[in-house]
N, C-alpha and C positions, 0 to 999 in steps of 0.2 A: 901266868904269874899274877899276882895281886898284895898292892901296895896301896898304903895308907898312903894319900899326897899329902893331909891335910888333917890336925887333930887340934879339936880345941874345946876347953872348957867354958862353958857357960854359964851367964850371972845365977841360971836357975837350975843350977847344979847337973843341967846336963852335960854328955860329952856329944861332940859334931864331929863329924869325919867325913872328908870326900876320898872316896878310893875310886883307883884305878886297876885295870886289870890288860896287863901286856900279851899278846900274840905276836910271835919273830918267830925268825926261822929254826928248824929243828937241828940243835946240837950246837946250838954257837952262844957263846957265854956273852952278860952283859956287858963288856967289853968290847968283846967283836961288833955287836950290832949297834952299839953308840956310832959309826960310821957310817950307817945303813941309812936308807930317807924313810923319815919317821911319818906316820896318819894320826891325828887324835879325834875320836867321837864323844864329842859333850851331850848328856842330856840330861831332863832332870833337875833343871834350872829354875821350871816353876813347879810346883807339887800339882798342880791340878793338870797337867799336862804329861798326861803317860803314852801318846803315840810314840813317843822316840825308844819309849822301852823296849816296844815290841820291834821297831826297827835295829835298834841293837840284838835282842835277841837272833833276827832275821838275821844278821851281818855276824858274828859269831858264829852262828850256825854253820855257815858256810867258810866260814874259817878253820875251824876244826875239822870240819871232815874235808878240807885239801889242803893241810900244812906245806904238801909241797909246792906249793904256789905261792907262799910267802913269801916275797924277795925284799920285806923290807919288816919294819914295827907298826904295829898297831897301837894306840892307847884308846885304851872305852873307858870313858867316865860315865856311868850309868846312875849317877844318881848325884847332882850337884849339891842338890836339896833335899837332903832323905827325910826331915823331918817336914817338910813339907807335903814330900810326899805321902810319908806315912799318916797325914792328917790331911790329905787332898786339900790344901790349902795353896793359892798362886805363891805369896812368900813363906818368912818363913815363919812358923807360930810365935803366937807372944810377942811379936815384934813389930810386927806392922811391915816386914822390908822385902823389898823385891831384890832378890838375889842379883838379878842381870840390873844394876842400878847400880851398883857399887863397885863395879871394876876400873881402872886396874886394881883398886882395893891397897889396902897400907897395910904392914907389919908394925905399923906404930899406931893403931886406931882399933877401934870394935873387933871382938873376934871373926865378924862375920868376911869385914873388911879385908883383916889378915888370910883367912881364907882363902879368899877372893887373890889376892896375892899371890898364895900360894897353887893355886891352880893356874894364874897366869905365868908364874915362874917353870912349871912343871911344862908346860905345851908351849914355851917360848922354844924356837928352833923347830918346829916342825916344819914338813915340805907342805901340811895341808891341815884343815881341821872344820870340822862340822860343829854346828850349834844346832841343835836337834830342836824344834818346837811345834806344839800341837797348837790349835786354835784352843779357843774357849768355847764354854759349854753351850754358848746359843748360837755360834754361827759355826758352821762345814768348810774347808777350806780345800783347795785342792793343792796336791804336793806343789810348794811351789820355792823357791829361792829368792831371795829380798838381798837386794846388793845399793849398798852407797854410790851414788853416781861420782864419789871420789875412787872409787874402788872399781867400780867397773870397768876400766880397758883389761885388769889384770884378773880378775875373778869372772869374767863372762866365756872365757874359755871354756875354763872348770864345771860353772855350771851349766854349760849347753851338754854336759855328757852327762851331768847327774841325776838321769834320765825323770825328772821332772815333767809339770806339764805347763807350767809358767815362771818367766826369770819375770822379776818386779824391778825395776832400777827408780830407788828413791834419789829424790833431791836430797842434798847433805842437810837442809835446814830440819827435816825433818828425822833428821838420825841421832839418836840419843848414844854423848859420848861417853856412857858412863853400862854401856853393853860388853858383855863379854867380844864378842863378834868387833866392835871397834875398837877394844885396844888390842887383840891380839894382830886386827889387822894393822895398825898404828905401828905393829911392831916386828911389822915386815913379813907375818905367820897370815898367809893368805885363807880365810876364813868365808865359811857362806853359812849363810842364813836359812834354813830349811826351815817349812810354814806348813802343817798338812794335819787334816783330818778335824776332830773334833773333841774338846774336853773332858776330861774323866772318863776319855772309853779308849780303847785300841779299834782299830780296823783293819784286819790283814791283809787286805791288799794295800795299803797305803807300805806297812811295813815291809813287803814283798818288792814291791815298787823302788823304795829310796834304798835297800838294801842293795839291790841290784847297782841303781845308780850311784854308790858310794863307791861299790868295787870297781866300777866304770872308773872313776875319779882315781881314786887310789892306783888303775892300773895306770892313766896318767901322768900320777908323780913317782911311777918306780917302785912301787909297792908290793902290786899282784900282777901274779902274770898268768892266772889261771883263762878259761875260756869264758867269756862274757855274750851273753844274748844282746840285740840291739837294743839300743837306748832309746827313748824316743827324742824328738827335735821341739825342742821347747818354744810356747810365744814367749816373745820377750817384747815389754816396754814400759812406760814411765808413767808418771804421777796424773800427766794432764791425758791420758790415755783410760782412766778408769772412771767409770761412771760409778754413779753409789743411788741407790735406791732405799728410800727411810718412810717409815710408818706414819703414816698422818694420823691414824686413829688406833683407839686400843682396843685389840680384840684379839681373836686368834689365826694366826695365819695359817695360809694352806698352798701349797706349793703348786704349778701345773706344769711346772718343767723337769725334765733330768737333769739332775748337777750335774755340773764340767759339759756339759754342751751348748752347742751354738745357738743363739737365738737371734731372729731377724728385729731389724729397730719395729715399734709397735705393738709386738708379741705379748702375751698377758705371760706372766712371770707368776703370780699366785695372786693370791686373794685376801685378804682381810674379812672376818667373819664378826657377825654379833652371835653368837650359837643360839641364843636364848630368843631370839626374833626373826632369824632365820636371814638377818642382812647381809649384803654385802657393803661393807662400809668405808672398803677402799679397792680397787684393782688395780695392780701394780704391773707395769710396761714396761718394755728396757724401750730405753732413750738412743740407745746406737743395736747395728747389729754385730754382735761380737760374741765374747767366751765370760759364760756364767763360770766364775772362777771362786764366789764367795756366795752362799745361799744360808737364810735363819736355817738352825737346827730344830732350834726351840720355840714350841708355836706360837706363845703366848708373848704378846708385844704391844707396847705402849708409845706412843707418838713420838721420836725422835729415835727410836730403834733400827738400826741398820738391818735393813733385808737383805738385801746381796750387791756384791760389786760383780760390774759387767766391763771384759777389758774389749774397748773397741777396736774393730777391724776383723778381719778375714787371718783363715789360719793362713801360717808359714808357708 
């Protein structure tokens, strides 16, 4: 089924709409399933980030071809920001605004605002809900989940089976309260932050990945009862646990590691290049030995440029 949550006219004569699209069980009217425990998948939030597309598609997929494993509701919001999308843009065009900035958003403010309201009204009451996010265009990120350390005793359950490969647990000073993800948590609708892959592209193993680990979740809270492969066991840890590696000079970088693997403290991590003189004009080390969990995508880098983050310690 597929429902407009959200319709609003704009100053520049366009129309905005966020729709939803419902999966429940087969034969039971809206009625019956209002008692059911309900999932919501967000994505879509920034235009220039389409990996959650493809993980929604991935999680549909697999919804339709075992309806009878549905023992609850699904809502997929596929597209928060369509006109963003459709202009591969982070916000939303002509406006300057980042969609995830403006929640819980007002029915008495910007239509954007209203919106934003009206999507948190719509996934208020759920038993669970995803915020789908890709990295940006110059850094690779690996599936990972970002949880408020206000939020953490209740949401690190959840995400140890949303078979991930890193839980992040930030400090609250750095959690922006104006995120979809914290006012739904604000509002008792337990929410995780999913981080993975890289901007303007899909990757299907990443979407293959968090699809898997949503139904994981969803079987969790009462959802699916279908058969699930195992999850993997995620690192998990905090702010003063990541190292961050940044460009001294500008040049092009070149990678000598495999993302998402381990590297010992010392190890050369890539390289920095003058192409044109054949230099090397920075060699970049991890500082601890741990898990490359953030590596540049995009080679071309100027001096204060994040290279990758490395989370220290030994796996689980």
């Amino acid at each position: 089924m597929r429902k407009d949550v959200s319709v609003r006219e704009l100053p520049t004569g366009e129309r905005m709409r966020i729709v939803k699209h419902r999966y429940m069980p087969v034969g039971l009217s809206e009625a019956e399933v209002s008692y059911l425990p309900r999932a919501c998948i967000v994505t879509g939030m920034h235009g220039d980030e389409l990996e959650g597309q493809y993980v929604v598609y991935e999680l549909v997929r697999r919804l339709r071809s075992q309806p009878q494993h549905l023992a609850g509701v699904v809502d997929v919001y596929p597209a928060v920001n369509p006109m963003g999308i459709g202009a591969i843009e982070r916000g939303i065009p002509k406006f300057d605004l980042d969609m995830d900035r403006i929640f819980p958003g007002s029915h008495d403010a910007s239509p954007f605002e209203a919106m934003a309201a009206d999507l948190v009204e719509d996934v208020r009451g759920a038993q669970v809900a995803f915020d789908l996010h890709a990295s940006n265009i110059y850094l690779q990120e690996l599936p990972q989940i970002r949880v408020n350390e206000q939020s953490a005793q209740r949401l690190l359950p959840l995400a140890r089976q949303a078979n991930v490969d890193y839980v992040w647990v930030h400090e609250s000073a750095v959690v922006l309260n104006g995120t979809f993800a914290y006012s739904m948590n604000s509002l008792g609708v337990p929410t995780l932050v999913v981080k993975a892959g890289v901007g303007m592209r899909i990757t299907p193993e990443v979407g293959e990945q968090l699809a898997i680990g949503i139904l994981s979740v969803l079987a969790q809270a009462g959802v699916w009862t279908g058969p699930l492969p195992l999850v993997r066991a995620p690192r998990v840890g905090t702010d003063n646990e990541v190292s961050y590696l940044h460009a001294e000079a500008a040049g092009m970088f070149v990678p000598c590691v495999q993302f998402g693997r381990d590297v010992a403290q010392g190890q050369v991590i890539g390289h920095i290049l003058d192409c044109g003189s054949a230099e090397v004009l920075q060699e970049l080390c991890s500082p601890v030995d741990g898990l490359i969990f953030t590596l540049r995508a995009y080679p071309l880098v100027y001096p204060g440029n994040l290279i990758a983050r490395v989370l220290g310690g030994s796996p689980c």
